[in-house]
mmCIF file of the C-alpha atoms, coordinates in Angstrom:
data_MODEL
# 
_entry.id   MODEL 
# 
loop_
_atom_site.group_PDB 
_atom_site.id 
_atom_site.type_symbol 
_atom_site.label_atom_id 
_atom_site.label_alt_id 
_atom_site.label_comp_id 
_atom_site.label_asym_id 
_atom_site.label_entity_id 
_atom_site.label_seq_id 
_atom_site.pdbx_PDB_ins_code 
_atom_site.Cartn_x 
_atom_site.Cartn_y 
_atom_site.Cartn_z 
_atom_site.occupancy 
_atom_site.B_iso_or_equiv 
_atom_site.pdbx_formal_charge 
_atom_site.auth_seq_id 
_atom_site.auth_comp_id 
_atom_site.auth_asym_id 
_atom_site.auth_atom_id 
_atom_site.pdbx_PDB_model_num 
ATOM 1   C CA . UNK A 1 1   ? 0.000   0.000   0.000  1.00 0.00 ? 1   UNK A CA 1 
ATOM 2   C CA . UNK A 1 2   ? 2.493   2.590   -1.353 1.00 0.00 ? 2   UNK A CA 1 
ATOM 3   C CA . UNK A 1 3   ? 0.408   5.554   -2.690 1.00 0.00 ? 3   UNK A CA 1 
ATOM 4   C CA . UNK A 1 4   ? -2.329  7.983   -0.379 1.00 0.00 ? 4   UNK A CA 1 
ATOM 5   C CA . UNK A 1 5   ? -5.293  6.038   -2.168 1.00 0.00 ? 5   UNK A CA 1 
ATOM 6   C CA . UNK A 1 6   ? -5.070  3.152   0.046  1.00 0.00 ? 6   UNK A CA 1 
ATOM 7   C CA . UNK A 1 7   ? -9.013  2.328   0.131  1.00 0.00 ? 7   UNK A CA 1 
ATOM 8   C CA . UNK A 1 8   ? -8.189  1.475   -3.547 1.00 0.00 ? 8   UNK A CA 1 
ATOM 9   C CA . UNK A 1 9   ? -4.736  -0.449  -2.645 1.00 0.00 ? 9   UNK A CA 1 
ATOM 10  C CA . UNK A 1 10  ? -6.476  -2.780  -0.347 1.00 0.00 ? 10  UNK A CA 1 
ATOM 11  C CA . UNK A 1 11  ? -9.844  -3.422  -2.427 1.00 0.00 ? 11  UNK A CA 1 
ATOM 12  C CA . UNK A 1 12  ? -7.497  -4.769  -5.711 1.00 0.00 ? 12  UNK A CA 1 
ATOM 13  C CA . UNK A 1 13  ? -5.210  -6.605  -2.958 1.00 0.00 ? 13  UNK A CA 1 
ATOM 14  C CA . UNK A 1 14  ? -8.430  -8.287  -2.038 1.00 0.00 ? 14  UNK A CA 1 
ATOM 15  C CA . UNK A 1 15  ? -9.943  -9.079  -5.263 1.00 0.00 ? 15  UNK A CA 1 
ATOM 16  C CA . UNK A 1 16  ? -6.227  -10.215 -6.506 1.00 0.00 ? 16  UNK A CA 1 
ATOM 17  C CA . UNK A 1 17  ? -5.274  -12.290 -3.850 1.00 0.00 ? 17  UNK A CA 1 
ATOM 18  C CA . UNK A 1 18  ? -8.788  -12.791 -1.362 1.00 0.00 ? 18  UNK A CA 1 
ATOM 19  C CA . UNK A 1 19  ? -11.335 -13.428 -4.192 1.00 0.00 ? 19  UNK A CA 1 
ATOM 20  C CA . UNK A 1 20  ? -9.853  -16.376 -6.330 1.00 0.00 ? 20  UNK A CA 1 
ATOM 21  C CA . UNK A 1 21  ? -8.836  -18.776 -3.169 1.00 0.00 ? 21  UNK A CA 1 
ATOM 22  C CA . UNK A 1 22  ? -12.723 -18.690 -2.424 1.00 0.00 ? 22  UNK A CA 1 
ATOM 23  C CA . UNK A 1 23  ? -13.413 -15.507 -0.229 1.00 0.00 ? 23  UNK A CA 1 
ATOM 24  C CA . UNK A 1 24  ? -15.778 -13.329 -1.192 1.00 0.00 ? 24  UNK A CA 1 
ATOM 25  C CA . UNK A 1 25  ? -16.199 -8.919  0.025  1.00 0.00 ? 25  UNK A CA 1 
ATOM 26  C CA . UNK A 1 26  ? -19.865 -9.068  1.092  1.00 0.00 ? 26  UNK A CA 1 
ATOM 27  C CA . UNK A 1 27  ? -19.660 -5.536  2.203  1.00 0.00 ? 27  UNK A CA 1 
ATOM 28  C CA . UNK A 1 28  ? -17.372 -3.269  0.315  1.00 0.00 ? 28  UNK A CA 1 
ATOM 29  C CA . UNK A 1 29  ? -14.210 -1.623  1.668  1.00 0.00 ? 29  UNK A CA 1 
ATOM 30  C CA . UNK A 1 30  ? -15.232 1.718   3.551  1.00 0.00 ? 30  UNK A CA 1 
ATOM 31  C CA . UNK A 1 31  ? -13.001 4.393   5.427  1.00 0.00 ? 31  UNK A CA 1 
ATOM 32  C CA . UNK A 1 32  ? -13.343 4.259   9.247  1.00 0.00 ? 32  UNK A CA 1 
ATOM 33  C CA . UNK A 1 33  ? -16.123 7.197   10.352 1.00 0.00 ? 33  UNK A CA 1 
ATOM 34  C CA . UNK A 1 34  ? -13.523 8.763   13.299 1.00 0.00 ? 34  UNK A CA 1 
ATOM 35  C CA . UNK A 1 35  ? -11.387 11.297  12.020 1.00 0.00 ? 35  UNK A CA 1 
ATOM 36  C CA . UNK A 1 36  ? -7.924  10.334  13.682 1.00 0.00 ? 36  UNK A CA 1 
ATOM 37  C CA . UNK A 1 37  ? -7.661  6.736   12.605 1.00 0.00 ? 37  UNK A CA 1 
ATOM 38  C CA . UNK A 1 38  ? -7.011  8.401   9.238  1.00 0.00 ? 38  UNK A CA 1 
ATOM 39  C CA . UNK A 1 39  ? -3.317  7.886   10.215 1.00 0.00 ? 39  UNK A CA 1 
ATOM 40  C CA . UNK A 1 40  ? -3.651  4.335   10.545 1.00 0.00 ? 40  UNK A CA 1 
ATOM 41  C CA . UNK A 1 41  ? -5.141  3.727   7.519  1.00 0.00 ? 41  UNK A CA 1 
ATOM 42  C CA . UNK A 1 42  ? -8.174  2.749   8.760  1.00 0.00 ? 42  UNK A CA 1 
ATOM 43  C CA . UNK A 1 43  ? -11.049 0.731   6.878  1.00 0.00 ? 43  UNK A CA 1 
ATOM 44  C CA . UNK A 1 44  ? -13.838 -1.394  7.679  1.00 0.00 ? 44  UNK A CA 1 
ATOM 45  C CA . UNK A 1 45  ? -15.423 -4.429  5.324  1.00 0.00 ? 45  UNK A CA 1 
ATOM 46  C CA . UNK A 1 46  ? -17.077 -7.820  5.264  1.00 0.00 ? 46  UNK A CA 1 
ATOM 47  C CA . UNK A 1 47  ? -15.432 -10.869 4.058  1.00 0.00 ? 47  UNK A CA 1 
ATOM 48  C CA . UNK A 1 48  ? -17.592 -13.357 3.502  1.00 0.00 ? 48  UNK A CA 1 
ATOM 49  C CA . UNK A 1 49  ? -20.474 -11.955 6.283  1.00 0.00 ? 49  UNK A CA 1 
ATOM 50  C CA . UNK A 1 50  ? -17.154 -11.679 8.805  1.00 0.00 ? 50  UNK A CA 1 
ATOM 51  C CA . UNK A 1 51  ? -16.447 -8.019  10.101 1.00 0.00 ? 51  UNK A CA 1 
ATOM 52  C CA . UNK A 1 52  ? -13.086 -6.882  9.314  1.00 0.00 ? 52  UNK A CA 1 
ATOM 53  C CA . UNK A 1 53  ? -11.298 -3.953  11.165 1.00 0.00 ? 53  UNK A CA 1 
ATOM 54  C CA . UNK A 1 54  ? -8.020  -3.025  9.141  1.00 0.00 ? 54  UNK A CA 1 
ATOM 55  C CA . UNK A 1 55  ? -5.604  -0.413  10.182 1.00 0.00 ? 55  UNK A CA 1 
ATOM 56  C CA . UNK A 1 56  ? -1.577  -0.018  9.192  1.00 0.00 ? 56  UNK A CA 1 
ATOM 57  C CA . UNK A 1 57  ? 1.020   -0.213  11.184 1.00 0.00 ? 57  UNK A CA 1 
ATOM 58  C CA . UNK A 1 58  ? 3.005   2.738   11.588 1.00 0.00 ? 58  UNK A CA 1 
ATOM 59  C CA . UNK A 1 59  ? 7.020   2.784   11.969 1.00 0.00 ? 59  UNK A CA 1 
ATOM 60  C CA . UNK A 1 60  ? 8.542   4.705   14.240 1.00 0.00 ? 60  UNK A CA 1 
ATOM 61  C CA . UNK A 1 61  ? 12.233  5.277   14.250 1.00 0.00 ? 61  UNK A CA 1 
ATOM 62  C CA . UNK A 1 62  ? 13.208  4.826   17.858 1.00 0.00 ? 62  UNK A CA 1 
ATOM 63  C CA . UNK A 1 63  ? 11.185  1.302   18.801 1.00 0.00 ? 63  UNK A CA 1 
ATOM 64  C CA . UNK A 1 64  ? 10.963  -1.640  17.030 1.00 0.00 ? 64  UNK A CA 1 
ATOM 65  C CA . UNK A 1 65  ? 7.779   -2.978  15.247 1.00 0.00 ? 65  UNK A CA 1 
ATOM 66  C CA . UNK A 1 66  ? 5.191   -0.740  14.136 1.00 0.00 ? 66  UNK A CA 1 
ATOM 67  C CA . UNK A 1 67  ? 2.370   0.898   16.403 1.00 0.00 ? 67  UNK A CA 1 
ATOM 68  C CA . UNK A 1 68  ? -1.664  1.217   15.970 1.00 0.00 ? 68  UNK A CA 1 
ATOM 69  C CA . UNK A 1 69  ? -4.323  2.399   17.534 1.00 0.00 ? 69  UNK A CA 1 
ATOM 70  C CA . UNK A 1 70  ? -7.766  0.702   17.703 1.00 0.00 ? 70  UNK A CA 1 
ATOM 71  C CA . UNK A 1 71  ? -10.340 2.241   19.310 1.00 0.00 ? 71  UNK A CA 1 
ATOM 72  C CA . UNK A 1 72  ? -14.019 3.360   19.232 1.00 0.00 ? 72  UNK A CA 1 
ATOM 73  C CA . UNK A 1 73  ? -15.815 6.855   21.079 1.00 0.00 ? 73  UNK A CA 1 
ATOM 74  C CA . UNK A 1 74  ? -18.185 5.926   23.770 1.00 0.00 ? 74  UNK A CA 1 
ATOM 75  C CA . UNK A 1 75  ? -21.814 6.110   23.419 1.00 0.00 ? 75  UNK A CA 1 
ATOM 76  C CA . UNK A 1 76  ? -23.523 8.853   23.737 1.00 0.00 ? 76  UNK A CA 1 
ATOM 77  C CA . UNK A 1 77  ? -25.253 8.386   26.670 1.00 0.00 ? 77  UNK A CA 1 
ATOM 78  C CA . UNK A 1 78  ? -21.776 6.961   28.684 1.00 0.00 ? 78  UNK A CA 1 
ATOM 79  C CA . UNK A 1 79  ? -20.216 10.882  27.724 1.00 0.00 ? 79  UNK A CA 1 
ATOM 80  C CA . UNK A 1 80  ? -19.607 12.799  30.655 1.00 0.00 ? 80  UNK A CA 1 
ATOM 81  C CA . UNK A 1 81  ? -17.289 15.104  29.083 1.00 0.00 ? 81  UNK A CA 1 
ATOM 82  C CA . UNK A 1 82  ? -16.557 17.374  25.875 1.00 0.00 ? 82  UNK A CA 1 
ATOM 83  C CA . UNK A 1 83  ? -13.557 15.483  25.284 1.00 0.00 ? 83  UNK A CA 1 
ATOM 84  C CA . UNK A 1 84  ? -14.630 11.905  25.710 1.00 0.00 ? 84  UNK A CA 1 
ATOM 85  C CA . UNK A 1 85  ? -11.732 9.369   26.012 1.00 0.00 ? 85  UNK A CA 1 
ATOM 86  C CA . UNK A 1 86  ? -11.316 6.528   23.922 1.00 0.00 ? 86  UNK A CA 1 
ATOM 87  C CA . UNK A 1 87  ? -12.845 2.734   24.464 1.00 0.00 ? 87  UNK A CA 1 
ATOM 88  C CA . UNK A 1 88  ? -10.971 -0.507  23.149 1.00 0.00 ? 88  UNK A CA 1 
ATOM 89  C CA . UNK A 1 89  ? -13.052 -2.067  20.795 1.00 0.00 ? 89  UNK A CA 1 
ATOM 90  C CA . UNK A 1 90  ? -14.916 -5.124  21.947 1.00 0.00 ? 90  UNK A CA 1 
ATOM 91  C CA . UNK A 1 91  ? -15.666 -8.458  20.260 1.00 0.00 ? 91  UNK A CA 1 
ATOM 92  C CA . UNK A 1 92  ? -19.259 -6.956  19.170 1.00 0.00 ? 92  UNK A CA 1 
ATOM 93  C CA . UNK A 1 93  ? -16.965 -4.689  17.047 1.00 0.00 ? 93  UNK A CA 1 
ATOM 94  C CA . UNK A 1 94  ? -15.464 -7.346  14.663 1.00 0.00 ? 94  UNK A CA 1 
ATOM 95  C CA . UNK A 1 95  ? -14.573 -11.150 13.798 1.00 0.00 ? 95  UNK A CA 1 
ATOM 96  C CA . UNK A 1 96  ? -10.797 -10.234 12.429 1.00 0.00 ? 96  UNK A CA 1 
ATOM 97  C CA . UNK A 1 97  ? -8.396  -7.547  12.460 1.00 0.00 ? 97  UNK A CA 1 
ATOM 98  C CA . UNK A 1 98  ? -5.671  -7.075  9.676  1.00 0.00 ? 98  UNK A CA 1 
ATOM 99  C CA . UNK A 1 99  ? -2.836  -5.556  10.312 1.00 0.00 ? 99  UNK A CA 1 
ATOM 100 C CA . UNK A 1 100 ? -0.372  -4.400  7.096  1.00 0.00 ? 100 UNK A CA 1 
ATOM 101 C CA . UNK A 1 101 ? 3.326   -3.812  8.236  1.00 0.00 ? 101 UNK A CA 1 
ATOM 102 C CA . UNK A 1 102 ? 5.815   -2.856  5.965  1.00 0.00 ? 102 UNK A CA 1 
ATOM 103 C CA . UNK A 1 103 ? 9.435   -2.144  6.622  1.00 0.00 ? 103 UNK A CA 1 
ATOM 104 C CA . UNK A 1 104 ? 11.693  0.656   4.955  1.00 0.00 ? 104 UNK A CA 1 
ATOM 105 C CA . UNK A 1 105 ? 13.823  0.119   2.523  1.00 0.00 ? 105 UNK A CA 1 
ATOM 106 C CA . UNK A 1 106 ? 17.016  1.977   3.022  1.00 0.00 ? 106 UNK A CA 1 
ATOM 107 C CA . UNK A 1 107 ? 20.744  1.835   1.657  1.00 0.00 ? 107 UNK A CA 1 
ATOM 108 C CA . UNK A 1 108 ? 23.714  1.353   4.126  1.00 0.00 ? 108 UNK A CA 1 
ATOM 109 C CA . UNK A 1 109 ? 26.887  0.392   2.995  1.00 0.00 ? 109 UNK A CA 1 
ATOM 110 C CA . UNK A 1 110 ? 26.413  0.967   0.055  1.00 0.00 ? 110 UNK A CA 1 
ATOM 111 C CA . UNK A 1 111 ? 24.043  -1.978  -0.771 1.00 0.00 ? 111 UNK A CA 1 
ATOM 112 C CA . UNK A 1 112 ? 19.969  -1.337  -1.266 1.00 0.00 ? 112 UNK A CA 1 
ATOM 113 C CA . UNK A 1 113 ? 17.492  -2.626  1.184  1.00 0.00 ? 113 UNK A CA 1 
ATOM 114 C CA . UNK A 1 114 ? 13.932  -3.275  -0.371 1.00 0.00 ? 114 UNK A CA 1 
ATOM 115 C CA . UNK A 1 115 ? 11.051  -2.939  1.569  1.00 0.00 ? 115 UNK A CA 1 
ATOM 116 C CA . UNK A 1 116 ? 8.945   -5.846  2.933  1.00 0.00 ? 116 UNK A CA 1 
ATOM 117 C CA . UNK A 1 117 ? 5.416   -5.900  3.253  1.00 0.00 ? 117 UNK A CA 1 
ATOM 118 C CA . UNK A 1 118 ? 3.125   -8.506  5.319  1.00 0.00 ? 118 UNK A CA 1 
ATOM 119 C CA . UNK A 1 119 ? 0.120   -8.574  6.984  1.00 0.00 ? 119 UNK A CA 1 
ATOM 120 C CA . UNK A 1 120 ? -1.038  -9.665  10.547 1.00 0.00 ? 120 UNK A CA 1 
ATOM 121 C CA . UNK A 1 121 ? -4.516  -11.537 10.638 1.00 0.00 ? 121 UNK A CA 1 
ATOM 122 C CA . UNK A 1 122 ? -5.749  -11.774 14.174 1.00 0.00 ? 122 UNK A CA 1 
ATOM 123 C CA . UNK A 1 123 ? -9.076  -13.640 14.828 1.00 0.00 ? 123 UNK A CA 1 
ATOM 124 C CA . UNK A 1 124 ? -10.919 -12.227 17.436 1.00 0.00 ? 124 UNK A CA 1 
ATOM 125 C CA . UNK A 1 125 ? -10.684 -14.851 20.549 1.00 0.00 ? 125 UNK A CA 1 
ATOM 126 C CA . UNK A 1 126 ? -6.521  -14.226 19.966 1.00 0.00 ? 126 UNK A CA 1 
ATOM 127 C CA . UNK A 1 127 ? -7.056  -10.411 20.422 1.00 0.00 ? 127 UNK A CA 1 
ATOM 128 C CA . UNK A 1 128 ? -9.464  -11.472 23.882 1.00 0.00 ? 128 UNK A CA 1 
ATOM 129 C CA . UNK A 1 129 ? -6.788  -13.712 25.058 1.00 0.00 ? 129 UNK A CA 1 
ATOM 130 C CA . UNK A 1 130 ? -4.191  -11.340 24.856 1.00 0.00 ? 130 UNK A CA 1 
ATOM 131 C CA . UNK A 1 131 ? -6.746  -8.203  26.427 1.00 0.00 ? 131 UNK A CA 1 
ATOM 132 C CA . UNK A 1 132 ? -6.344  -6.786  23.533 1.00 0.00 ? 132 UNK A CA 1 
ATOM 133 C CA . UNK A 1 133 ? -10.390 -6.548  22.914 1.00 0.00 ? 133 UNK A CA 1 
ATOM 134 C CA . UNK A 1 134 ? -12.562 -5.279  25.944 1.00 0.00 ? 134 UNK A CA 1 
ATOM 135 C CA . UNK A 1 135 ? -13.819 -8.198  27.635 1.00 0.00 ? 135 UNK A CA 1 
ATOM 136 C CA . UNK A 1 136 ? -15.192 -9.132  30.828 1.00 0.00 ? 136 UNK A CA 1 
ATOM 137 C CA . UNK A 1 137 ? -12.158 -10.728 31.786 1.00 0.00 ? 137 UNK A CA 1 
ATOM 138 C CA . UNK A 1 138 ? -10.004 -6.949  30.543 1.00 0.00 ? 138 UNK A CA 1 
ATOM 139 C CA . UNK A 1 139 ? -10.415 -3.589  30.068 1.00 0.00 ? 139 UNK A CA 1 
ATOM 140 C CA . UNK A 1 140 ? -8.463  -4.066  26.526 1.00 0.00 ? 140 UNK A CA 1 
ATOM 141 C CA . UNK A 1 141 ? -6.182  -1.474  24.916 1.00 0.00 ? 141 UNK A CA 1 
ATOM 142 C CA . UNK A 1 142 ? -6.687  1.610   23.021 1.00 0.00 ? 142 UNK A CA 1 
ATOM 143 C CA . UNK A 1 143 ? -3.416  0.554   20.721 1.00 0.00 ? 143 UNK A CA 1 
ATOM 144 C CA . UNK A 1 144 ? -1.129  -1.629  20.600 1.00 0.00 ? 144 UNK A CA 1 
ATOM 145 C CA . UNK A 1 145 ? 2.726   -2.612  18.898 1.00 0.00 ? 145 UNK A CA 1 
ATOM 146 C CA . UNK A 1 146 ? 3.164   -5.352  16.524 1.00 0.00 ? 146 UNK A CA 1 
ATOM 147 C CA . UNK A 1 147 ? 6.542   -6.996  15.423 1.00 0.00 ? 147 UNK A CA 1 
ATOM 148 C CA . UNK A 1 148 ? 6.677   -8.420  11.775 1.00 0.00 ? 148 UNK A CA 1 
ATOM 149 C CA . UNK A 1 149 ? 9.917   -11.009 11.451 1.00 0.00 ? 149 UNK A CA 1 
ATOM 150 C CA . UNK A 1 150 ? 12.052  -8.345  10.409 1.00 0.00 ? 150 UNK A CA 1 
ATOM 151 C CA . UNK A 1 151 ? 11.635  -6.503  13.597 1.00 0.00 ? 151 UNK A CA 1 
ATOM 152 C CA . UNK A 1 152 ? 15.188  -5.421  15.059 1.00 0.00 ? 152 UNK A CA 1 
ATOM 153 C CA . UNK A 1 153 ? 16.659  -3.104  17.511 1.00 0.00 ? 153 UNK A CA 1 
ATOM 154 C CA . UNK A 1 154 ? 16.766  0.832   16.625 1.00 0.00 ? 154 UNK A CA 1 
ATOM 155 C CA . UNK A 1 155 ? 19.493  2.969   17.857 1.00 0.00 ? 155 UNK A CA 1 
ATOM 156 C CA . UNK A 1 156 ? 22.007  2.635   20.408 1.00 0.00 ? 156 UNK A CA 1 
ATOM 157 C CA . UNK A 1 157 ? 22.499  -0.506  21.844 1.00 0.00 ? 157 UNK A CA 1 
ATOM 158 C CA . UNK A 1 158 ? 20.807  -0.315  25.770 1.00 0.00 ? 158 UNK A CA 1 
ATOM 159 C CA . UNK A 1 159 ? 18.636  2.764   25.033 1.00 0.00 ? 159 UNK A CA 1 
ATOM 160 C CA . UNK A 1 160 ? 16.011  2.007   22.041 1.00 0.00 ? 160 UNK A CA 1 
ATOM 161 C CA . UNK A 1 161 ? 16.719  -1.961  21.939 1.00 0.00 ? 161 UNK A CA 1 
ATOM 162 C CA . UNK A 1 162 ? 14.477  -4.741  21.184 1.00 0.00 ? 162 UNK A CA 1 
ATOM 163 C CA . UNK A 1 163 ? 13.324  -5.585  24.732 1.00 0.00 ? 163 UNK A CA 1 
ATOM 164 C CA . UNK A 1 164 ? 12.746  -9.095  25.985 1.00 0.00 ? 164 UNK A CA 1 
ATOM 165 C CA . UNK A 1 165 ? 9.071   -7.980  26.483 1.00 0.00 ? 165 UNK A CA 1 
ATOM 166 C CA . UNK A 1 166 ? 8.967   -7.030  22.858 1.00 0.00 ? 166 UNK A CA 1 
ATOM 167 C CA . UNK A 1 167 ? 10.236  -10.127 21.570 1.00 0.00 ? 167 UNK A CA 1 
ATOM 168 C CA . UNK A 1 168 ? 7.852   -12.301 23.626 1.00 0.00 ? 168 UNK A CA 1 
ATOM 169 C CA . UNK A 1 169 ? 4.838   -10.380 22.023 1.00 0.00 ? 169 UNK A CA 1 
ATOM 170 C CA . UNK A 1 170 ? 5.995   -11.256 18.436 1.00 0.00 ? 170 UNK A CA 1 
ATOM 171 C CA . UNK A 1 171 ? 6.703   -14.837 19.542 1.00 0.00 ? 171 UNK A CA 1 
ATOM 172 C CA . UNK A 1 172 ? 2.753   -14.616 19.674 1.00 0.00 ? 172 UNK A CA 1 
ATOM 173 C CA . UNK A 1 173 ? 2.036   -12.496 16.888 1.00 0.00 ? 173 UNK A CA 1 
ATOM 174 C CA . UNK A 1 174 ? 4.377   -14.604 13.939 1.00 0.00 ? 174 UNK A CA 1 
ATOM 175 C CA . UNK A 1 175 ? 1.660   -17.032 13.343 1.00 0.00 ? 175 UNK A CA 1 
ATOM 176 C CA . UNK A 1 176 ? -0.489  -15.104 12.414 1.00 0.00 ? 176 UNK A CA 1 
ATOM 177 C CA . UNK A 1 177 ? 1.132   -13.419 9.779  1.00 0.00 ? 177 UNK A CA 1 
ATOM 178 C CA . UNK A 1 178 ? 1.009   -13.574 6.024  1.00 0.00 ? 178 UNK A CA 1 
ATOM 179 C CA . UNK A 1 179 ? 3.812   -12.599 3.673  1.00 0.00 ? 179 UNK A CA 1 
ATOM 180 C CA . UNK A 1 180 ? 3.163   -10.302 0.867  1.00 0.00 ? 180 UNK A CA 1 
ATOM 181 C CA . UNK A 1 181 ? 6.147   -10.489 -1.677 1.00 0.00 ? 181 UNK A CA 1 
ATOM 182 C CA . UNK A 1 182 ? 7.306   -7.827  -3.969 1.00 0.00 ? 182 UNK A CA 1 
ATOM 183 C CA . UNK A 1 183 ? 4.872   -8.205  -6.349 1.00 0.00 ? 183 UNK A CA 1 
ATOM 184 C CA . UNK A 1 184 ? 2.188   -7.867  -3.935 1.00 0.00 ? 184 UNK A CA 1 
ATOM 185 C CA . UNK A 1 185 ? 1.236   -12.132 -3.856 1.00 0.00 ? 185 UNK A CA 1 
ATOM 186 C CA . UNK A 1 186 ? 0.156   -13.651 -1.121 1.00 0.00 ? 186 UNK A CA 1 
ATOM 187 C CA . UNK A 1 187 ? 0.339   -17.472 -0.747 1.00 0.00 ? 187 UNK A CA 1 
ATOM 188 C CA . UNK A 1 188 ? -3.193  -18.688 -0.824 1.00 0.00 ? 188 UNK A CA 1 
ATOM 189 C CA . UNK A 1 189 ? -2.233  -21.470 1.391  1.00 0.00 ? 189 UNK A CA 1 
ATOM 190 C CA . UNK A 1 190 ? -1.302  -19.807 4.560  1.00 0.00 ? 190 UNK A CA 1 
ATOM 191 C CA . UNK A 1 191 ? -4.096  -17.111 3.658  1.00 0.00 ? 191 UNK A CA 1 
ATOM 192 C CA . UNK A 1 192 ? -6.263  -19.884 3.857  1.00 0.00 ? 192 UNK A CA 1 
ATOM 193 C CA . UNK A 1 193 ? -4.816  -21.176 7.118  1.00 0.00 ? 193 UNK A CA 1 
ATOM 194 C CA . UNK A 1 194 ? -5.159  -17.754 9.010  1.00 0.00 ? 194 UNK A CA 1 
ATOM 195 C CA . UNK A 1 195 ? -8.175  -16.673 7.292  1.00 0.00 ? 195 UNK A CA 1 
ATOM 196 C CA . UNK A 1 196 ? -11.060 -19.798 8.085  1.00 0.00 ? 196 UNK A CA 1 
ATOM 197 C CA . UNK A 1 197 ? -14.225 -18.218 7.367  1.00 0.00 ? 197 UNK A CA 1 
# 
């Protein structure tokens, strides 16, 4: 998802790589109504009848791993203020959550790194298990980090490394996600494997 039109980017991803390994967009690919999730990327569709809550992850250049925020306003009735804080979504909210990661390519030593693209597909009892979703077991989280494969320490060694906190979360997270190669192909196979609707 290189260019600003990235409703567009993700709707030919899906009816490229989604549509011909059996899945079909039952409700079409539609920004996200709040405002600041904008920065994230955010959209909202149905694969086959399953709610899907995307968002990308962004980079940041002194932490590993790329950060997101998920998140809904409260009700209207729960608002007690003009400046209402946000609520984690719950699992009323959706049945997946994709997550595209992508890292940046750069040139050091005078040899070219490319980028790498992937996605994260979390079904929704992972993201209750892990409190990420508001549950009656958590309060759940507002946003969260995730760490593709190529996730590696930033800056000085001791100050912005990859902690051992870090590294536990993507021992969770790898599973679930999908490589998209150069070309933007996805192999229908693991798709398939993280993806059973």
């Amino acid at each position: 998802m290189r260019n600003k039109n990235y409703l567009d980017e993700l709707t030919f991803l899906l009816i490229k790589e989604f549509v011909p390994v059996g899945y079909k967009i039952t409700r079409k690919v539609e920004l996200d109504p709040l405002p600041e999730s904008a920065k994230y990327e955010a959209l909202n569709f149905h694969l086959n009848d399953r709610r899907i809550v995307y968002r990308k992850g962004k980079i940041t250049s002194d932490r590993p791993g790329a950060f997101l925020a998920v998140w809904q306003r409260p009700p209207l009735e729960d608002l007690t203020s003009n400046k209402p804080k946000p609520i984690p979504l719950t699992s009323d909210d959706l049945d997946y959550l994709f997550i595209h990661v992508e890292s940046h390519s750069n040139i050091s030593e005078g040899i070219e790194h490319r980028s790498k693209y992937g996605m994260f597909i979390f079904p929704v009892y992972l993201l209750i298990e892990k409190g990420i979703l508001a549950s009656v077991k958590n309060k759940g989280k507002t946003g969260f980090r995730v760490f593709p494969p190529w996730s590696e320490d930033r800056g000085d060694v001791g100050t912005k490394v990859f902690s051992e906190s870090g590294k536990k979360t993507q021992r969770w997270q790898i599973p679930f996600f999908l490589d998209i190669d150069e070309n933007g192909l996805i192999n229908p196979c693991e798709l398939k494997k993280l993806l059973q609707i």
